[in-house]
N, C-alpha and C positions, 0 to 999 in steps of 0.2 A: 585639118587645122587644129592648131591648140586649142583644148575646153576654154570656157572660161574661169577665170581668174588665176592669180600667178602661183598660185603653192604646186607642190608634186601635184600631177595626176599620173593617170594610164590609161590609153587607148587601146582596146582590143583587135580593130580592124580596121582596114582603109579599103575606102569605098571611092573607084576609079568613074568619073563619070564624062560623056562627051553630049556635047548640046550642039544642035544647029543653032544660028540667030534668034528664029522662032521659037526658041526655046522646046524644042523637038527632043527628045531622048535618045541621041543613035544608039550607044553603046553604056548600059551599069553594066560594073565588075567588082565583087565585093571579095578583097582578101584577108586569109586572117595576118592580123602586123601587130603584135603587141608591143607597146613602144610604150616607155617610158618619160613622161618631160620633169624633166625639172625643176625647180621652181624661177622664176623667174621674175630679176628686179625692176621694180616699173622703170621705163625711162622718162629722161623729162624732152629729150628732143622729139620723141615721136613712136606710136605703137608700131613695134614688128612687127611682121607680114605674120609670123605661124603666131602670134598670140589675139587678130581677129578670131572674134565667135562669129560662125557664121547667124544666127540666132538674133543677133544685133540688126545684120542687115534684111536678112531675107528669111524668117523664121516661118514664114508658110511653107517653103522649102524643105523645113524639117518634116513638119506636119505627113507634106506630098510622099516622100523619102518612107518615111516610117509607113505610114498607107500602101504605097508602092509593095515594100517588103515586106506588107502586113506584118510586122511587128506592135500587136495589139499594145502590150502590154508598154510598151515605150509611149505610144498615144495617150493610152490612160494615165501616163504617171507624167506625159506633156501638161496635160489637161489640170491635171491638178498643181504641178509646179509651175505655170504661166497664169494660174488666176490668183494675181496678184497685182496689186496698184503698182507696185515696184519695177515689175517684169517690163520695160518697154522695148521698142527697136531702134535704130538709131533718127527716126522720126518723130520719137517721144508718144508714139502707139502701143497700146498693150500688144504684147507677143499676141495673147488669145485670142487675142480679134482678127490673127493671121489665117486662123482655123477655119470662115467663112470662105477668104477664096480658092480655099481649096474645092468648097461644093458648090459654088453659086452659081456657076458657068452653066447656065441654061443657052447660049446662041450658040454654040458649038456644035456645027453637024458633025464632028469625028465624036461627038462624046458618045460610051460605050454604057446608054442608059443602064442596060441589063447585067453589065457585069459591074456597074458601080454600087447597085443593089445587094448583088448577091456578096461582095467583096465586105460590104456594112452586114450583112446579116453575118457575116464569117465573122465578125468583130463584135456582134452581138453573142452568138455561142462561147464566142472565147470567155466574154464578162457580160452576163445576163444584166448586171447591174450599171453600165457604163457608163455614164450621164455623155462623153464624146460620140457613141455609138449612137446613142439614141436622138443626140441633137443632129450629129451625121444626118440620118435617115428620115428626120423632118424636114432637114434641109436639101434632102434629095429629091424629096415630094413637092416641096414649094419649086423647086429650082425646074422639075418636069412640070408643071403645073406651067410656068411663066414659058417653060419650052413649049407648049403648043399653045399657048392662050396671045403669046408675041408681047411686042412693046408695050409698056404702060399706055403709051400716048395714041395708040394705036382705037379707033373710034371704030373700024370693021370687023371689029372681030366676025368670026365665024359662029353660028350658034352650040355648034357642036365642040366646038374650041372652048365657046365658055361654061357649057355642060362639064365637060373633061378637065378642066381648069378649078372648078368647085369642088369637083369631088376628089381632084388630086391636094387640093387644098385642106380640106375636112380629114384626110389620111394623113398627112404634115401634125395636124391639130391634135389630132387622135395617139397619135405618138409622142407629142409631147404630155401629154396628160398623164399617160400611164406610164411614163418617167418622171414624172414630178418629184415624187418622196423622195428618189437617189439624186437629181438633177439641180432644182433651185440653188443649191450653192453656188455653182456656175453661173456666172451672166448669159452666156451665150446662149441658155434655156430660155432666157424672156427676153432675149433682142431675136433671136427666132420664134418667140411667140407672139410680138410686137410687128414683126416685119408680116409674119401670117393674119391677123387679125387688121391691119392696114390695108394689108395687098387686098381681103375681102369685102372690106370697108363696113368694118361691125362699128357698132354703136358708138359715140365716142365718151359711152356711159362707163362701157365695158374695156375700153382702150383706156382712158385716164385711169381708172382702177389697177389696171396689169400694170401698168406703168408708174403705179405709184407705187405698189408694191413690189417693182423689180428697183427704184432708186432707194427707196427703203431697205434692200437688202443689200444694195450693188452701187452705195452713192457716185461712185471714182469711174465709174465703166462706159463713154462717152458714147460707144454707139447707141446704148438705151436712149441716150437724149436726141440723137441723130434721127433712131425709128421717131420717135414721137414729133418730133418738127416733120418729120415728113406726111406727118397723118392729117395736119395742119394747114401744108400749100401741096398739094401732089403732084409728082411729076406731070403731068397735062395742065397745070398753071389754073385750075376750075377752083371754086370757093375759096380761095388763097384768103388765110387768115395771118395777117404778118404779126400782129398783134398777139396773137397764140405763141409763135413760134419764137419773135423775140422773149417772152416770157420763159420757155424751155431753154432756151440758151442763155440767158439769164441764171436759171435754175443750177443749168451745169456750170456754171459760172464759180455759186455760192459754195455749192456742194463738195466741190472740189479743189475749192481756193488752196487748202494746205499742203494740198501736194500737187497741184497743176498751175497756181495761180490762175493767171486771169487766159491761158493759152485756149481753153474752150471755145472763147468768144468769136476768135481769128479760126479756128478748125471747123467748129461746127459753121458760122455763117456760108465758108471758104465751099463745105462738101452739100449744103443744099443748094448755091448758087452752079455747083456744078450738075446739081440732076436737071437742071431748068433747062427752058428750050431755048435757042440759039440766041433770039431777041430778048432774051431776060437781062435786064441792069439792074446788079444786084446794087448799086447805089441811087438809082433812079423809084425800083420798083419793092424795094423792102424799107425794113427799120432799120436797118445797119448804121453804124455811127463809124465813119473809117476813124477817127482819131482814139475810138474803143479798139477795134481792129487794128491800125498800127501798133500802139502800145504792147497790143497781144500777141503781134509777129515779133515785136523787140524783145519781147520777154521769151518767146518760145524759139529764136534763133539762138540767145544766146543758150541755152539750154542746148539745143539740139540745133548744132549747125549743119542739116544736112544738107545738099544738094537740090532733095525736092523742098521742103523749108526755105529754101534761099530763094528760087527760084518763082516759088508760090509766093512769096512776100513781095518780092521786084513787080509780079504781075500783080496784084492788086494794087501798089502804089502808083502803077501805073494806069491803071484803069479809075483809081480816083484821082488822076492828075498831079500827083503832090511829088514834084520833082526832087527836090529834097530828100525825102525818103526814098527814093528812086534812085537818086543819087550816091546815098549813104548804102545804100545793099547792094545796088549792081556788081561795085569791084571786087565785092566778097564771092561771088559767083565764078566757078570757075569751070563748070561744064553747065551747059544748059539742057534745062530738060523741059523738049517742045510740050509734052500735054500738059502741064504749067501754063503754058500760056496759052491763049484762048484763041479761036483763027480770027478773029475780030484785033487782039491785041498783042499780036506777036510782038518775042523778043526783036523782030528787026524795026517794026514799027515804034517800039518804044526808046528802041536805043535812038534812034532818026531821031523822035521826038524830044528828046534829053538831053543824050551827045554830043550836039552835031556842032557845038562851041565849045566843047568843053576838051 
């Protein structure tokens, strides 16, 4: 696909790729193709096919890709050209926050613990200094940590599960530390050092501290505020402090008014109401205000009219009843995207609900 933006570039190769459904890899082939584009005038009817950045929509993708081809030095220069408030995808998420799911897949029996190790240490020799490399391979340790220790909500652990869980946790911790110096200018060093110090459930002397000094450094960066509401109700729904949590999303609120506005409000409530367990009403059983939360989807679709935005906005209006807004964003929806809707409030049940005179 064409790079971004319209002036000349040059692309030196083209990279053949075939996917199963499951998103499976049959066949890379990488050849050299050095092409030349053009530049290119905006249109006003509608963007061309070859001037999509892939980066817009599926920028983990790049992340996977470069990894794949161990192409170190492409990562690092990801890394540092994606951490920027400006860098988003076409969901109005930072690109850099695309870099988690490439390592976080801890339920995966195909996953190749041992060579996804040694693939990060080969990324570590390349650049001893790497702040990607070394958040990698923290994120490697948490993610086999959660591999054998199982679901948060999970009340049987095994003894030996949570032995193995701690000490794979304290090596996650260990690594970020003695990355620090090259590291902290990146966020993703203290939303993985936020997600490890929650997942252990340290002090929350010691968690408000990281966490103040990762917004202090990293006001715009939306999952820092994400870890800390989570530290607040946790996924098993136990000491659920809503009062806490609305305060943190509040915070990312203020913090980021000038370049996100009020879209915070609507994202963040939107991603802890999804780690909750099946009977959670996120307007029954939190602080949520939906007429905050509408406003936040209104401001954040028109921004970024994406598909999952469209469809995430329809499902909550639907779930706080307000037909109206229901009304107002359905016809804009033109593919539905079922993990959007919740099995309690499916897209057929709310169309029933809405439609069915109209």
């Amino acid at each position: 696909m064409r790079p971004s933006s319209l002036g000349p570039q040059q692309t030196d190769y083209l990279m053949v790729m075939v996917y199963t459904g499951q998103g499976t890899v049959l066949l890379r082939s990488k050849f050299d193709w050095p092409h030349v584009w053009q530049e290119k005038k905006a249109s006003t009817v509608g963007r061309a096919v070859d001037s999509v950045e892939l980066s817009e929509a599926h920028p983990w993708r790049i992340f996977s890709l470069n990894l794949d081809e161990e192409d170190f030095a492409a990562l690092d220069i990801l890394m540092r050209k994606w951490n920027d408030p400006k860098e988003r995808d076409h969901n109005g998420e930072w690109k850099l926050d695309s870099f988690r799911q490439v390592f976080v897949n801890y339920s995966s029996g195909k996953r190749d613990w041992k060579g996804d190790l040694q693939r990060i240490k080969r990324w570590q020799a390349f650049n001893p200094k790497s702040a990607g490399a070394a958040i990698a391979e923290a994120k490697y340790w948490a993610a086999y940590a959660w591999h054998i220790r199982g679901n948060e909500t999970s009340t049987q652990a095994d003894p030996v599960a949570l032995r193995v869980f701690g000490e794979r946790m304290q090596r996650a911790e260990k690594v970020l530390q003695e990355a620090k110096d090259f590291s902290v200018d990146n966020p993703l060093w203290y939303e993985a050092y936020l997600d490890i110090a929650v997942a252990t459930k340290r002090k929350d002397k010691f968690i408000e501290a990281l966490f103040n000094e990762a917004i202090r450094r990293h006001p715009h960066f939306q999952p820092l505020y994400l870890n800390m509401a989570k530290h607040w109700v946790p996924r098993s729904g136990d000491m659920a402090d809503w009062n806490k949590v609305d305060g943190v999303i509040k915070q990312a609120v203020s913090n980021a008014a000038e370049m996100d506005s009020a879209s915070n409000y609507a994202l963040l409530y939107a991603q802890i109401s999804e780690l909750q367990k099946f009977e959670f009403d996120l307007f029954r059983d939190s602080l949520v205000s939906w007429v905050k939360m509408r406003d936040s989807y209104e401001g954040l679709v028109k921004r970024y009219p994406s598909a999952d935005n469209l469809n995430e906005f329809a499902a909550f209006a639907c779930r706080a009843n307000d037909k109206s807004a229901y009304l107002n964003i359905r016809p804009l929806i033109k593919h539905i995207v079922p993990k959007k809707w919740p099995g309690n409030y499916s897209y057929d049940l709310c169309d029933r609900r809405f439609l069915q005179n109209v």
